[in-house]
C-alpha positions as CSV (number, residue, x, y, z in Angstrom):
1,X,9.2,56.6,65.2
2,X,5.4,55.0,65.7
3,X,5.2,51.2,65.3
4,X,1.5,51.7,64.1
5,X,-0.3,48.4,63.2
6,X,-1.4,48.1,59.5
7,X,-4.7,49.3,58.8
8,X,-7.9,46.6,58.4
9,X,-8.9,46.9,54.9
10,X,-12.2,45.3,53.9
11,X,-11.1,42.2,51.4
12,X,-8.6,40.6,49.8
13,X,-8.4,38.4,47.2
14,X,-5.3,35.9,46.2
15,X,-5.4,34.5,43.1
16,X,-3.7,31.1,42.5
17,X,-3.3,30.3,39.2
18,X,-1.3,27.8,37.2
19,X,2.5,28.6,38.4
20,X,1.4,32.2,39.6
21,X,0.2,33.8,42.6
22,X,-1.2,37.1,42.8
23,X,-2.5,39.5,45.0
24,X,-5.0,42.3,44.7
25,X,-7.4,44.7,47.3
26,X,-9.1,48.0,47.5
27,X,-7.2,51.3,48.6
28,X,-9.3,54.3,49.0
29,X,-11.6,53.6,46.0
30,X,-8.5,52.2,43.7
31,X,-7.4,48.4,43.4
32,X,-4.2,47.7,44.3
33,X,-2.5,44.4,42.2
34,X,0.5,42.9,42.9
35,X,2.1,39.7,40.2
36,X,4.2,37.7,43.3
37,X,7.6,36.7,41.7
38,X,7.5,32.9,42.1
39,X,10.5,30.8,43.6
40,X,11.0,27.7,41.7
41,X,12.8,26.3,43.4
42,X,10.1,25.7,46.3
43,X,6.2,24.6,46.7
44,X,3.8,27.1,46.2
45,X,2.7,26.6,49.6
46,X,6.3,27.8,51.1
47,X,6.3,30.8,48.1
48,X,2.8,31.8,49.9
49,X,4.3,31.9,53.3
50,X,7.2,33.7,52.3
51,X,4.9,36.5,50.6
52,X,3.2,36.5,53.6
53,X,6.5,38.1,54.9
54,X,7.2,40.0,52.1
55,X,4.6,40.8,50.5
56,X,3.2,44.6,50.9
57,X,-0.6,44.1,50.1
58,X,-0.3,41.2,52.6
59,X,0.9,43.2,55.4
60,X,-2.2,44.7,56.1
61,X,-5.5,43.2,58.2
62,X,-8.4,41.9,56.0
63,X,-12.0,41.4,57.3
64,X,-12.5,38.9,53.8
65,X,-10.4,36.8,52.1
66,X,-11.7,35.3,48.9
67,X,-8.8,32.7,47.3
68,X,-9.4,32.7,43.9
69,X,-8.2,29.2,42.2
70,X,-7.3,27.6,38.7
71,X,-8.6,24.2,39.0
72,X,-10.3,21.4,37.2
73,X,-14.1,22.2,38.1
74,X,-17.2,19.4,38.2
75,X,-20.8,21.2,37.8
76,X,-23.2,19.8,39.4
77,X,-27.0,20.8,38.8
78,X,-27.8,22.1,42.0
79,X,-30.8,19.9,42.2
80,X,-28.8,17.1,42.0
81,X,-26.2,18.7,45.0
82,X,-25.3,16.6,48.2
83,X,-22.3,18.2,50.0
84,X,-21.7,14.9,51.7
85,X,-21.3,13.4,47.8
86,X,-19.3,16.4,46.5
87,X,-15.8,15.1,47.3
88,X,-16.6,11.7,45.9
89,X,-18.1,12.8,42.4
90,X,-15.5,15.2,42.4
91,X,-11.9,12.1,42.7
92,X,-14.3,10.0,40.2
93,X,-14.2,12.4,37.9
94,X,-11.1,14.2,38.1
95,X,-8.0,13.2,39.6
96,X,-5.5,15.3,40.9
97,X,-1.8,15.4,40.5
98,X,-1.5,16.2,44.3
99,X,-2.9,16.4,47.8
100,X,-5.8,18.3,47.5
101,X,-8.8,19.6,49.4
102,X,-12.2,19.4,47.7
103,X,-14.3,22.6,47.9
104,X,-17.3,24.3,46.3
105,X,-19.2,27.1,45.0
106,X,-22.7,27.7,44.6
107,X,-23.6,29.9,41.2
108,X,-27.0,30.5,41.7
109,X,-27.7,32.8,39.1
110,X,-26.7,29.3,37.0
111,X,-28.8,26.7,39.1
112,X,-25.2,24.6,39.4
113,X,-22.9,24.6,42.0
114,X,-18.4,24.1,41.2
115,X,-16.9,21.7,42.8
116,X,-13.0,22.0,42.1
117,X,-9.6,21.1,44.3
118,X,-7.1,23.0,45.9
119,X,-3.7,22.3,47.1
120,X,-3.9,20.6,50.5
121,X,-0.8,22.2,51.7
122,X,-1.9,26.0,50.3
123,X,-5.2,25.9,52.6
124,X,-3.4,24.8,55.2
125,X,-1.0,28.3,55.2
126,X,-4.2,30.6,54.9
127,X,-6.0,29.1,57.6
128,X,-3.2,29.8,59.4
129,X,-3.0,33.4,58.7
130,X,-6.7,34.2,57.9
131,X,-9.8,33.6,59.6
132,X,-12.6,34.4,57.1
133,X,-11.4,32.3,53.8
134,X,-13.8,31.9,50.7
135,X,-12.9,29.6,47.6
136,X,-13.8,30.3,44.4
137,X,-12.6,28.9,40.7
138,X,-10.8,31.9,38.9
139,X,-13.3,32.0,36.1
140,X,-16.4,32.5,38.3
141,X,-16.0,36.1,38.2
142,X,-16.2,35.6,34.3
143,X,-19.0,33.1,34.0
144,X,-21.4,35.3,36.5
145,X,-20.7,38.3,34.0
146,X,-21.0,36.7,30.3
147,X,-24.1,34.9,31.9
148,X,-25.7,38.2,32.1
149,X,-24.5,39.4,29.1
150,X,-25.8,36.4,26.9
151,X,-29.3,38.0,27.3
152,X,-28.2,40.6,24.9
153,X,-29.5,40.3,21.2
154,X,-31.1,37.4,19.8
155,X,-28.2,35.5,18.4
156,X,-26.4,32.6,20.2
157,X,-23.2,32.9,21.6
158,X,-20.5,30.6,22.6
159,X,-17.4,32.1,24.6
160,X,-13.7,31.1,24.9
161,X,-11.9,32.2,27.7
162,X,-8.0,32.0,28.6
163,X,-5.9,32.0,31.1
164,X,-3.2,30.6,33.0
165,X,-2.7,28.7,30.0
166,X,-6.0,27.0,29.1
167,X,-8.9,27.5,27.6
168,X,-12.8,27.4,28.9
169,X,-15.4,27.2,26.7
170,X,-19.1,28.0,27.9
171,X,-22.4,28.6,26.7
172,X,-25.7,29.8,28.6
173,X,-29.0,29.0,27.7
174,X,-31.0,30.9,30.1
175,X,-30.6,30.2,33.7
176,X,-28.1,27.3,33.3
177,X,-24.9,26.4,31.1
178,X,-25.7,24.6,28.0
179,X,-21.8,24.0,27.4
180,X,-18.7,24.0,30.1
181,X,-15.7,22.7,29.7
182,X,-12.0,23.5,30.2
183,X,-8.3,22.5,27.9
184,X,-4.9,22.7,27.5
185,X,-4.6,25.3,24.7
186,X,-1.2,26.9,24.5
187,X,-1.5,27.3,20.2
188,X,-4.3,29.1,18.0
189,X,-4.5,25.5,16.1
190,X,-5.5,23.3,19.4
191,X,-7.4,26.6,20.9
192,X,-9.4,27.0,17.4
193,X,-10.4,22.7,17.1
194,X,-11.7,22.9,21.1
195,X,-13.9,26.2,20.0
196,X,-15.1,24.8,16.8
197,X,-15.9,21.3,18.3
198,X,-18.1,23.1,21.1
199,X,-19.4,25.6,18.5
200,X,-20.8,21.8,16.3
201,X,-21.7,20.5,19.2
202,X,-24.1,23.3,20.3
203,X,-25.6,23.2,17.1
204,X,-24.6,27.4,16.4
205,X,-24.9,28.9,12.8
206,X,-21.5,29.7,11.3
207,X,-23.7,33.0,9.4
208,X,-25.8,33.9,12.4
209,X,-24.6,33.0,16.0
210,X,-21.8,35.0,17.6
211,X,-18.0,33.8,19.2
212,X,-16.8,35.5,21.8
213,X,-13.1,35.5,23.0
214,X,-11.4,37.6,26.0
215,X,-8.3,37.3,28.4
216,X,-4.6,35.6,27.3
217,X,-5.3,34.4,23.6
218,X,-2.1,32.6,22.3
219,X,-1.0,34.3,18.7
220,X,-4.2,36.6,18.9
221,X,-4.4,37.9,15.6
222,X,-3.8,34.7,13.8
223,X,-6.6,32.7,16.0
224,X,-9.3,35.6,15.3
225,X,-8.2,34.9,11.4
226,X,-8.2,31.7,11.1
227,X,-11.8,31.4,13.1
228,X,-13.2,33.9,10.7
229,X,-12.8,31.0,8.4
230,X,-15.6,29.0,9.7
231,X,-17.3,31.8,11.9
232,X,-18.9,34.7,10.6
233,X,-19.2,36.8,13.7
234,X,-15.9,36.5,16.0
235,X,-15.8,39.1,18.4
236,X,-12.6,39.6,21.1
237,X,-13.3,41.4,24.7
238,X,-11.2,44.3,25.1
239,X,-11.7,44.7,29.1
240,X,-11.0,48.6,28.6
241,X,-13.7,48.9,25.9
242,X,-16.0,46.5,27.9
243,X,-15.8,48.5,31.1
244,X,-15.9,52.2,29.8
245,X,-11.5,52.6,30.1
246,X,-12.1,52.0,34.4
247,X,-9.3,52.4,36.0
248,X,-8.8,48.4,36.8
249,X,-8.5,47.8,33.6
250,X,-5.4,49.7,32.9
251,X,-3.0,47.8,35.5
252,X,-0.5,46.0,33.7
253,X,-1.1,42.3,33.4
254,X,-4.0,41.8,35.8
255,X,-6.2,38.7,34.2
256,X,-9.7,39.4,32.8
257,X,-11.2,37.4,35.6
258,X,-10.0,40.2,38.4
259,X,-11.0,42.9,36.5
260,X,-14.7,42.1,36.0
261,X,-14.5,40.9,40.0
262,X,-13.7,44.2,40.9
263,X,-16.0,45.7,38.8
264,X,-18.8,43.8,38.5
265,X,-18.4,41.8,41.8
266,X,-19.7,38.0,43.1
C-alpha cells in the first residue's frame, strides 16, 4: 500500500452561490463537477472546511484557485477606478447582511471594473488552505461571452440571466454595458416586469430588437410565452446548442456560468 500524495492539477474553481457551494477542475482534458451537499445546520464557512476534508475534487493540489461568487456587484467605469475608494463606494451603495470582505474585478474587454463582497469568514478558510486565490462574481464568465456575442447581427439585444435564484439583466453597447443590474426573481411574473422595464428603459423595438434568456428560468415555458406578448424575438440559450453538444455541457446541473468558463475561459 503507497501513501502517494494527490497529484497538482492546474486550477480549481469553487463556486459559491446563494445557499450552494460547488466544485469543478480539469482531469485529463474533461471537467470534473461536484454539487457539495450543504449542512444547514452550520455556516457556509464551516460547510467549506468540512468539504475541504471530504470533498474528493478538493483533495488534490491546485496551482490556481479562482472562487467564483454570487454577490451584489457595483461597476465602476474604470476611468473613474481608485482601489483605495473601492470599499467605500462599494458599503454606500450596498450593504451587506454580514461580515464581508470587499473585492474586485477588472473586465477590461468592458472598460468597468466589479466590485462585490464576500463572506468575511469564507476567505478566511481559503487563505488558509490555498495560496494563489482569485475572486470573481459568478456571472463574469457570462458577461465576458454575451459581450462578444452582442457584435452579431445588427439588431439590439438585451439579455436575462438566472441563477442562484435571481435575475441579471445586461446590455452592451460596444465596449461598455449600457444596462446592468441584478433582482430577486423566483416567478415568470416578477422575472418578465424586471426584463420589460430594462427592455423600456433601453429604448429596444418590441418588432425588431432581440431578448435573450439562458441558465435557471423559473416556469420556463410560461415566461418565454408570456414575453412573446410584448417581444417579438425572444430567444432562450440552450448551452448544448450554444457550444456544439461539448462535453461540459452535458453534466447534470452545472450552472451556465461554469460551462461557458470552461469553455470559453476569463
Amino acid at each position: 500500500m503507497t501513501n502517494e500524495k494527490p497529484a497538482t492539477l492546474t486550477r480549481l474553481v469553487i463556486r459559491v452561490g446563494t445557499g450552494s457551494l460547488s466544485f469543478a477542475t480539469t482531469r485529463h482534458d474533461r471537467v470534473v463537477y461536484e454539487n457539495y451537499p450543504l449542512n444547514s445546520g452550520i455556516s457556509l464557512s464551516a460547510n467549506l472546511r468540512e468539504a475541504l476534508h471530504s470533498s474528493e475534487i478538493l483533495g488534490s493540489d491546485y496551482q490556481r484557485v479562482l472562487v467564483m461568487v454570487d454577490s451584489p456587484v457595483l461597476m465602476i467605469p474604470t476611468v473613474l477606478f481608485h482601489e483605495d475608494q473601492a470599499e467605500e463606494f462599494y458599503r454606500h451603495t450596498i450593504t451587506p447582511k454580514e461580515q464581508t470582505v470587499v473585492k474586485y474585478a477588472v473586465l477590461p474587454d468592458l472598460n468597468c471594473v466589479a466590485v462585490f463582497a464576500v463572506n468575511k469568514d469564507l476567505t478566511v478558510v481559503l487563505s488558509d488552505r490555498y495560496k494563489d486565490l482569485r475572486y470573481t462574481p459568478v456571472t463574469a464568465p457570462v458577461w465576458h461571452h454575451l459581450h462578444q456575442r452582442s457584435f452579431t447581427g445588427l439588431h439590439g439585444k438585451l439579455y436575462g440571466y438566472f441563477h442562484d435564484h435571481r435575475l441579471e439583466v445586461f446590455s452592451f453597447a460596444e465596449s461598455h454595458f449600457k444596462f446592468c443590474n441584478q433582482f430577486v426573481a423566483n416567478n415568470p411574473s416578477d422575472a418578465l416586469y424586471y426584463l420589460l422595464s430594462a427592455w423600456k428603459e433601453m429604448g429596444l423595438v418590441p418588432e425588431r430588437d432581440e431578448l435573450y434568456l439562458a441558465g435557471e428560468l423559473p416556469d420556463g415555458e410560461e415566461l418565454v410565452e408570456e414575453a412573446r406578448k410584448f417581444v417579438k424575438r425572444v430567444f432562450v440559450i440552450n448551452p448544448s446548442g450554444e457550444f456544439n453538444r461539448a462535453a461540459v455541457t452535458q453534466i447534470e446541473g452545472i450552472p451556465y456560468d461554469l460551462v461557458t468558463l470552461f469553455i470559453k475561459g476569463r
